[in-house]
C-alpha positions as CSV (number, residue, x, y, z in Angstrom):
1,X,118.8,255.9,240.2
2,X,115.1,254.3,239.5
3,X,112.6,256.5,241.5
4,X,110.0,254.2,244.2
5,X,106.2,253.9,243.1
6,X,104.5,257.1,244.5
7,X,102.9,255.3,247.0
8,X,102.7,257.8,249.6
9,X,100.9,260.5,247.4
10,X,98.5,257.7,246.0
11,X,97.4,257.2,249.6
12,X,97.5,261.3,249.7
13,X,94.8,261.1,247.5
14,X,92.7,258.1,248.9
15,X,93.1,259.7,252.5
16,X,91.0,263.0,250.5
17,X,87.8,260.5,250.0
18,X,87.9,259.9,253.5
19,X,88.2,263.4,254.8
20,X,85.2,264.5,252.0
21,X,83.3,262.2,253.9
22,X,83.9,263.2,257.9
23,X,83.8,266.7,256.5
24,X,80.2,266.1,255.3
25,X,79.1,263.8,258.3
26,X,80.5,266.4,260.9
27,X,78.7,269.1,259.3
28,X,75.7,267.4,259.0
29,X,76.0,266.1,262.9
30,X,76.3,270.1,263.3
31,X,73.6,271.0,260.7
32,X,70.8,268.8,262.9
33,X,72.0,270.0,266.3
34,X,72.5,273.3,265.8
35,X,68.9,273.0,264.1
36,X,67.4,270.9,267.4
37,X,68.5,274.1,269.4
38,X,66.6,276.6,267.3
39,X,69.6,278.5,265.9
40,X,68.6,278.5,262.5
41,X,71.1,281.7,262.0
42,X,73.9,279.9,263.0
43,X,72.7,276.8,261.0
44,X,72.8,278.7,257.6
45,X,76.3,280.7,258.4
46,X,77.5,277.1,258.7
47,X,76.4,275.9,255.6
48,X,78.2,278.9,253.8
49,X,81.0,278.9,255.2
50,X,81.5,275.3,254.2
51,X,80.4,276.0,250.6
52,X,82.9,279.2,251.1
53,X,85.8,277.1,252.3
54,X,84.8,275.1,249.0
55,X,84.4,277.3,246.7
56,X,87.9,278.7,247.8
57,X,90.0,275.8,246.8
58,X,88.1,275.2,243.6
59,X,89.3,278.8,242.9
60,X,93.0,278.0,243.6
61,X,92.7,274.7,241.4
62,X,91.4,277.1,238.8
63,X,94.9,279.4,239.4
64,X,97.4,276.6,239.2
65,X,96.4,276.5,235.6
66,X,98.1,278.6,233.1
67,X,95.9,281.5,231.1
68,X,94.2,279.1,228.0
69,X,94.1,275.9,229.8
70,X,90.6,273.9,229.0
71,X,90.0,273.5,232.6
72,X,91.1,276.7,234.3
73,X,87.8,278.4,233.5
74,X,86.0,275.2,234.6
75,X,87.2,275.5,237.8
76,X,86.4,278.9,238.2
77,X,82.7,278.3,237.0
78,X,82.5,275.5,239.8
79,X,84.1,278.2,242.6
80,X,81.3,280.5,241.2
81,X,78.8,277.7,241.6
82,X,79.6,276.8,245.1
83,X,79.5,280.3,246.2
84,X,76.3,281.1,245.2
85,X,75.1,277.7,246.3
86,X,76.3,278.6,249.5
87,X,74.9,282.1,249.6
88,X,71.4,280.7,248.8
89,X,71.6,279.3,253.1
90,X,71.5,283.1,253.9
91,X,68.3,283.9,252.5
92,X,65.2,283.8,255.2
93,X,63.3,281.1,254.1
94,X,59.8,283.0,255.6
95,X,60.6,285.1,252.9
96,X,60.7,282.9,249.7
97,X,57.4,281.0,250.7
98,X,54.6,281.2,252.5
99,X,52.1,284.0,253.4
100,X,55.9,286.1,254.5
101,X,57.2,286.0,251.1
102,X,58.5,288.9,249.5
103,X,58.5,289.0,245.9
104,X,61.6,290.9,245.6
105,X,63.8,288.6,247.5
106,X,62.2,285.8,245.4
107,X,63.2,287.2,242.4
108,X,66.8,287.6,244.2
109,X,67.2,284.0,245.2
110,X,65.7,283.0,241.7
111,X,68.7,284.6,240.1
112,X,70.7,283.5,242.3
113,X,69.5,279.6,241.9
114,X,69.7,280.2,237.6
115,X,73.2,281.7,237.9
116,X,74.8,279.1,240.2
117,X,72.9,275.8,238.7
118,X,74.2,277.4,235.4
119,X,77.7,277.9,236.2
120,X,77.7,274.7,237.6
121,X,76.4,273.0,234.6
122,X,79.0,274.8,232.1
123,X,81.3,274.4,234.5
124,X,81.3,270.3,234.6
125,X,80.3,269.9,230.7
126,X,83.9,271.3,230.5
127,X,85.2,268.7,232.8
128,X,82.9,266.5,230.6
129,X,84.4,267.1,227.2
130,X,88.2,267.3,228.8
131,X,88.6,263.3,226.8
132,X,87.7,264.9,223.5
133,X,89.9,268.3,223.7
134,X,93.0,265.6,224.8
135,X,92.1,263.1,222.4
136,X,91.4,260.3,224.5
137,X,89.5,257.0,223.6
138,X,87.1,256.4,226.4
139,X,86.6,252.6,227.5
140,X,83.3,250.9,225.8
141,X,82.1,251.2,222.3
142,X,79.6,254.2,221.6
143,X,76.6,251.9,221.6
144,X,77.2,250.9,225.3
145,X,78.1,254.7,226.0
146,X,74.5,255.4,224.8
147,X,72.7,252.8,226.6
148,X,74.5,254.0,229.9
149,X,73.3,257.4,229.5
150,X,69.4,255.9,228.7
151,X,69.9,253.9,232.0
152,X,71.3,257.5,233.5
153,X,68.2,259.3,232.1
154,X,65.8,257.3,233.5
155,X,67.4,257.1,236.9
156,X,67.4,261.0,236.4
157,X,63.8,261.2,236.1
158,X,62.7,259.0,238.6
159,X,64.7,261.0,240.5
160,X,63.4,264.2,239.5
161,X,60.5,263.5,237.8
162,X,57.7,264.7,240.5
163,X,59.6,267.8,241.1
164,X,59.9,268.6,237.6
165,X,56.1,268.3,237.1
166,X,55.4,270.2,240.1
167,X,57.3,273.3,239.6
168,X,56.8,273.6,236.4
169,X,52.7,273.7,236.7
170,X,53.1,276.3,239.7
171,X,56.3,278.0,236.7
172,X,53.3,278.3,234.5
173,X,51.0,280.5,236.9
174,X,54.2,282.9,237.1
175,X,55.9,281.8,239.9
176,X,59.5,282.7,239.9
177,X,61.0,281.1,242.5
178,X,59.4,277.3,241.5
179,X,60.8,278.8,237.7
180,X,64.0,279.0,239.3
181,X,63.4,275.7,240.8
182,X,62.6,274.1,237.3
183,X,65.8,275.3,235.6
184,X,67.7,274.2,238.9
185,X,65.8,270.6,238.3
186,X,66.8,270.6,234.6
187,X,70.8,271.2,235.6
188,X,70.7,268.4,238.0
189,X,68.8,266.2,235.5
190,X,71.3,267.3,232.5
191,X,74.7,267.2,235.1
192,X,74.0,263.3,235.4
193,X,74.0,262.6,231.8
194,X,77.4,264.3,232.3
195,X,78.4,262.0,234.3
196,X,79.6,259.3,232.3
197,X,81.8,261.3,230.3
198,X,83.6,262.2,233.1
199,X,83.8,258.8,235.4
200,X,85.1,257.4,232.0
201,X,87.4,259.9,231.4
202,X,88.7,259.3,235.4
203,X,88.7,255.4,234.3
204,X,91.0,256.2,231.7
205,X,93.5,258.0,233.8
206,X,93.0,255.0,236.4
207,X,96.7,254.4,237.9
208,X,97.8,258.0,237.2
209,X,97.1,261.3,239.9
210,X,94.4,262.7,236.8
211,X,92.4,260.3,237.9
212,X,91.4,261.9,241.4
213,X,89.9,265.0,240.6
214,X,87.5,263.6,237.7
215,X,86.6,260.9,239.8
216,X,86.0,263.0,242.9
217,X,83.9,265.1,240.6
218,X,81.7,262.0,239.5
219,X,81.1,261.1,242.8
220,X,79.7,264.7,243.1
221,X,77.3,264.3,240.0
222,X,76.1,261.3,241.9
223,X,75.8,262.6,245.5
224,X,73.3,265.8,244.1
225,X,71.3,263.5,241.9
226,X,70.6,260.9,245.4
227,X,70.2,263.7,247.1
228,X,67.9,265.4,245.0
229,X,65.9,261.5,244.7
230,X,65.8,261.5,248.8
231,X,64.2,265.3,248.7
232,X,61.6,263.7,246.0
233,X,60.6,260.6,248.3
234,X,61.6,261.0,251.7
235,X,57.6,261.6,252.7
236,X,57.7,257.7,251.7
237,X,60.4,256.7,254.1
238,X,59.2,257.4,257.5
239,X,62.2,258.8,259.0
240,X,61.5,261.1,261.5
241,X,62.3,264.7,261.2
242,X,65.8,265.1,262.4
243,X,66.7,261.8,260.6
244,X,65.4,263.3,257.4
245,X,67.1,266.5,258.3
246,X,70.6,264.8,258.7
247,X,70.2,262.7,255.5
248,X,69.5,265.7,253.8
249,X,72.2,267.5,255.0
250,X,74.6,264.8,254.8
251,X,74.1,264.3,250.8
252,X,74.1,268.2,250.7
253,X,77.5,268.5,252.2
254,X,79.1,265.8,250.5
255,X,78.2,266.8,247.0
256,X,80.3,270.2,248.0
257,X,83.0,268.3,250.1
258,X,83.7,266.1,246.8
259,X,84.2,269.1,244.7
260,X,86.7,270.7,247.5
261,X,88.5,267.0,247.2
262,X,88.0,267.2,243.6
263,X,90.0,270.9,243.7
264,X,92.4,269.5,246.2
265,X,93.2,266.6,244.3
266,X,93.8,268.9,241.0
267,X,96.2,270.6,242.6
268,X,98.4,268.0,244.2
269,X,98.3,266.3,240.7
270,X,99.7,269.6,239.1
271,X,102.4,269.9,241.7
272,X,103.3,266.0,240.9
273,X,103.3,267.0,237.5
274,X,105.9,269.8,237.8
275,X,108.0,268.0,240.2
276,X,108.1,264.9,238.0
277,X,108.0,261.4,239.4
278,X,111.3,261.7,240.5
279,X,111.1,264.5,242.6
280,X,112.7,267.9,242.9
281,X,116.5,267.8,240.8
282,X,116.0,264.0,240.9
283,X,117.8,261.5,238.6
């Protein structure tokens, strides 16, 4: 008997996209409410949690792999990264800047920050290199490939450019925290070059459940890079505060909701994979 199209878990994985995004446009309707009220405490608990809840799945992804699989200690590094990413809400911001500062929680969060944009960074160039280590052929000839990633550079330093600069004049008077800021800068500028590697490698499982979590975890690349562009020129747009705030927020959140989709999405496709497109004893 000829098994039906999986139509229903196709739509399982489409109806993920649309949850990523209510997840992050609720919490970022919380994040500017709760922050019009004055509760920054409960503001910054939220924002954990969420990256908790993340980080969470992206750990179970990482145990329905078997020990030795390529990406089972990529989805570890990217539950490590959304952990720490989270954590970094729960330092008092009086105490990283301004005349409040204290040096030793700077140095703290600046660890933090290098240790989280690192895993991060290891943690997708693994996702990146996943065509190679399966012996895929990526769409596009290599001299296109290249000229994307020019075009991805550029739009990477526009994006990033003014921060760069900034932090790392203020880096080279010894500040640790705008060092930390630097290296974080660098990641984000290096994690869209790795884009393209891994929306090509989604492309080339376009049809089949591998597709889902790559390309959840491209849309992820792209949602840090905008927001990181909006934190470098939102003095130019005129929004008001708590417009900026929830744009902010919004981008922030959805970065961290795609990688939960992304984990989710893994792991339905592993369970598809052991149940086979038959389903369970099917002929």
């Amino acid at each position: 008997m000829n098994a039906a199209p999986p139509v229903s878990s196709e739509r399982g994985f489409a109806r993920l996209l649309g949850l990523a995004l209510l997840a992050a446009l609720v919490l970022a309707v919380a994040d500017v409410l709760i922050f019009l009220h004055g509760a920054e405490a409960a503001r910054l608990w939220l924002e954990f949690l969420a990256y908790l809840a993340a980080a969470a799945v992206a750990f179970g992804a990482a145990r329905a792999f078997e020990p030795g699989d390529h990406l089972r200690p990529a989805w570890y590094l990217l539950a490590v990264n959304l952990f720490l990413v989270g954590s970094l809400a729960l330092f008092p911001g009086e105490l990283l800047e301004g005349p409040t500062a204290d040096e030793r929680v700077r140095w703290a969060a600046s660890l933090v920050t290098v240790v989280a944009n690192g895993c991060g960074l290891w943690g997708m160039a693994r996702f990146a290199l996943t065509w190679r280590r399966a012996g895929l052929l990526l769409p596009g000839s290599a001299w296109r490939r290249y000229g994307a990633e020019v075009v991805l550079l550029g739009a990477a330093l526009l994006a990033l450019g003014p921060d760069i600069l900034a932090m790392a004049r203020l880096a080279v008077a010894g500040d640790v925290w705008s060092a930390a800021a630097l290296i974080a800068d660098l990641c984000d500028l290096t994690l869209l070059l790795l884009f393209l590697p891994v929306f090509l490698t989604a492309w080339t499982f376009a049809g089949g459940a591998l597709a889902w979590p790559f390309g959840f975890l491209a849309a992820s690349d792209v949602a840090w890079i905008v927001f990181d562009g909006f934190q470098t020129y939102k003095g130019l747009l005129g929004l008001s505060p708590a417009a900026a705030k929830f744009v902010s927020a919004f981008l922030h959140r959805l970065a961290a909701m795609l990688v939960l989709a992304g984990a989710t999405a893994q792991r339905m496709a592993l369970r598809r994979a052991e149940v086979g497109p038959q389903g369970p004893g099917g002929e």
